[in-house]
C-alpha positions as CSV (number, residue, x, y, z in Angstrom):
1,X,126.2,136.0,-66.0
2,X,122.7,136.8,-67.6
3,X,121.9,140.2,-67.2
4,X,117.9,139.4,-68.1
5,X,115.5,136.7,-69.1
6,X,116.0,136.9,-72.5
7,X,120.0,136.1,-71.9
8,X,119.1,133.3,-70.4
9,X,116.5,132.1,-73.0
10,X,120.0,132.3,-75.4
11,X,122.2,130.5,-73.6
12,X,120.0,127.1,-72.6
13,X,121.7,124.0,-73.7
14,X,120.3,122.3,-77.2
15,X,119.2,119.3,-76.8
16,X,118.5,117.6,-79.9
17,X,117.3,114.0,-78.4
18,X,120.5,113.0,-80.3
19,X,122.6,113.0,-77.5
20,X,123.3,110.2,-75.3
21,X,121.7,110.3,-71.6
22,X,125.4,111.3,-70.6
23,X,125.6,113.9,-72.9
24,X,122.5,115.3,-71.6
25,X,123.2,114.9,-68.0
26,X,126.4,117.1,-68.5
27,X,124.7,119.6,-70.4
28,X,122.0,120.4,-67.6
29,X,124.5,119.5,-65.3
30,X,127.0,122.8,-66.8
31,X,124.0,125.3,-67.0
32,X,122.9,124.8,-63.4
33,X,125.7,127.3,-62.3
34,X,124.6,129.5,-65.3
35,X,121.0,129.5,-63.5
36,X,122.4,130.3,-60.5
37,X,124.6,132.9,-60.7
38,X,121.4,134.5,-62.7
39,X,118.9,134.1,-60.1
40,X,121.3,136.1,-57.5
41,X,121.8,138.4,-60.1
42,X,118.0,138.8,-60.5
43,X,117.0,139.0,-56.8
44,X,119.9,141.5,-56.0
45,X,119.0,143.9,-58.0
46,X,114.8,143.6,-57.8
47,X,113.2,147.1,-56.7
48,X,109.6,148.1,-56.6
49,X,109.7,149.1,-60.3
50,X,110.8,145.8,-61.5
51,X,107.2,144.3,-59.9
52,X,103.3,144.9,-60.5
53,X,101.7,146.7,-58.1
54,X,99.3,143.7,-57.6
55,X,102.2,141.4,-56.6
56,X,103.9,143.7,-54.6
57,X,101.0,144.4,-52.4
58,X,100.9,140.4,-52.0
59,X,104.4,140.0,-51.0
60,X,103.8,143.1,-49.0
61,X,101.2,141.4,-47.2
62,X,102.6,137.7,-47.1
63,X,105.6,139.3,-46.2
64,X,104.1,141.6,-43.5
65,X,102.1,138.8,-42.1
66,X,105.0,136.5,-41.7
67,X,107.0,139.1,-40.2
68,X,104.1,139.8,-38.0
69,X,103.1,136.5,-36.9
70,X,106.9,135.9,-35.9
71,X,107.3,138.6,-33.9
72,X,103.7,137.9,-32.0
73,X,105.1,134.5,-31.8
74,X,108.5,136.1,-30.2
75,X,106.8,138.5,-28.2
76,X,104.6,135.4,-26.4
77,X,107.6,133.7,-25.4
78,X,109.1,136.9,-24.4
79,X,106.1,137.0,-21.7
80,X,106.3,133.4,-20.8
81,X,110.5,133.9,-20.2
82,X,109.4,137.6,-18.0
83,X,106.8,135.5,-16.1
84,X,109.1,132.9,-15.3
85,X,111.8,135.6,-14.5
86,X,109.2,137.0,-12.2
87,X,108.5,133.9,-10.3
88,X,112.2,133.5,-9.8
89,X,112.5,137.2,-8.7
90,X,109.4,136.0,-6.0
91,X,111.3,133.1,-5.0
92,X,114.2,134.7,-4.4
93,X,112.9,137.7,-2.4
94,X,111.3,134.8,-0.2
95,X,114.1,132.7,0.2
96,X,116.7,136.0,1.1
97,X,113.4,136.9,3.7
98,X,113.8,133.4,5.4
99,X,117.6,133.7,5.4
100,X,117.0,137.0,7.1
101,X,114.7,135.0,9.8
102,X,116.8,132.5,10.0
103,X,120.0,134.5,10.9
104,X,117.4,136.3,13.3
105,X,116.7,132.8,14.6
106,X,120.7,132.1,15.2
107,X,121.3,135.5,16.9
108,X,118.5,134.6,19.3
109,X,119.7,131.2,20.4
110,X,123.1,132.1,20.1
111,X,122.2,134.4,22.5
112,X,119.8,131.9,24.7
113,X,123.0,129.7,24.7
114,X,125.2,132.7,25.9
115,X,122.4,132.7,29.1
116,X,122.2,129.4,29.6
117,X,126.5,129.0,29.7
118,X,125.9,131.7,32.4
119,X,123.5,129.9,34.0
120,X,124.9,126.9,33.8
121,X,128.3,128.3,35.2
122,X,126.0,129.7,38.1
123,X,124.4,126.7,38.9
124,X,128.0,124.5,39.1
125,X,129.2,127.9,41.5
126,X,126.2,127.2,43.4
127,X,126.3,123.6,43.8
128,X,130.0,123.5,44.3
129,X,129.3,125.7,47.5
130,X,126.2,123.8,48.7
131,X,128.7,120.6,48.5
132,X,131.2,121.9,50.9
133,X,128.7,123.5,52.9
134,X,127.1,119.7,52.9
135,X,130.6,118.2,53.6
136,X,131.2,120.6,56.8
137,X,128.1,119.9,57.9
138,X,128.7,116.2,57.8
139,X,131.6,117.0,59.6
140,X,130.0,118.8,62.1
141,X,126.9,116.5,62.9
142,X,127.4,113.8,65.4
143,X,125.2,111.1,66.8
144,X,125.7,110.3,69.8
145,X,125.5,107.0,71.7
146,X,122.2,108.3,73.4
147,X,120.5,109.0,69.8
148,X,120.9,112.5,70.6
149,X,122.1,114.1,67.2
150,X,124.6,117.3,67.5
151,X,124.8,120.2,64.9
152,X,128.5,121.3,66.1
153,X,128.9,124.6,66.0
154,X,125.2,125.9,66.3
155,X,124.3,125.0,69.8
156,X,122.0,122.6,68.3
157,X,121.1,119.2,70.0
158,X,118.2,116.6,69.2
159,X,117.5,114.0,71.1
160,X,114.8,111.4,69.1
161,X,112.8,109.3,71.4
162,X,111.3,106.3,70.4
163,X,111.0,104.6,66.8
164,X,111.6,107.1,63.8
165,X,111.8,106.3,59.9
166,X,114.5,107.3,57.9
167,X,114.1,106.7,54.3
168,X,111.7,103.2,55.1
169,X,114.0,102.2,58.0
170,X,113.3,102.5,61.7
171,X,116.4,103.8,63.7
């Protein structure tokens, strides 16, 4: 490993123009590693001292800038991910609101259908007593042969005289 430039300047291959193209090819081809194991060597161990103060403030700046512009680049989609994370937030506050009305809604016809059961159940009491009240009272009417018609049990007698229309039909 090359400890400096002038290390490296030593150790290049010599290349006469002698060789054949396969001579040449392994040559290069052995002092690549060479070359690379010098160039980490080199930019592990580079400090401020081993630069001009022209070409530091460059990289300084390039680097700065890069760095910069990166992070402005991060920090826009950072906003654009928080707006989106905001419209979500929105969406889901509305959505748990109309889940909220919703179950409002079901309490409120469950309990509608809760009255109407009742009233249902009411109206079948009620219609179940106006049918036996209607089946003793056809029990207890009577026509007689005189077209008098009797209400038995309430003392209550018609008698019709003349034509009379029932339902489009004269009796």
């Amino acid at each position: 490993m090359a400890s400096n430039w002038l290390s490296i300047d030593n150790n290049m291959p010599t290349i006469t123009g002698r060789e054949s193209t396969w001579q040449m090819v392994m040559e290069l081809h052995n002092f690549i590693p060479i070359l690379v194991e010098s160039l980490k060597y080199q930019l592990s161990n580079l400090e401020a001292s081993n630069w001009n103060q022209k070409a530091m403030k460059n990289f300084q700046k390039d680097t700065t800038k890069e760095v910069a512009d990166a992070v402005d680049s991060t920090d826009k989609e950072l906003l654009a991910v928080v707006a989106d994370l905001e419209k979500l937030d929105e969406r889901i506050r509305n959505l748990a609101a109309r889940v909220t009305e919703n179950e409002t809604d079901l309490a409120t016809v469950q309990s509608w259908k809760g009255s109407m059961e009742a009233l249902v159940q009411g109206l079948e009491e009620q219609v179940g007593q106006a049918q036996i009240a209607l089946d003793e009272l056809g029990q207890a009417v009577t026509i007689g042969e005189d077209g008098s018609i009797t209400i038995g049990g309430t003392g209550v007698s018609v008698k019709l005289v003349g034509n009379v229309t029932v339902n489009g039909s004269t009796v």
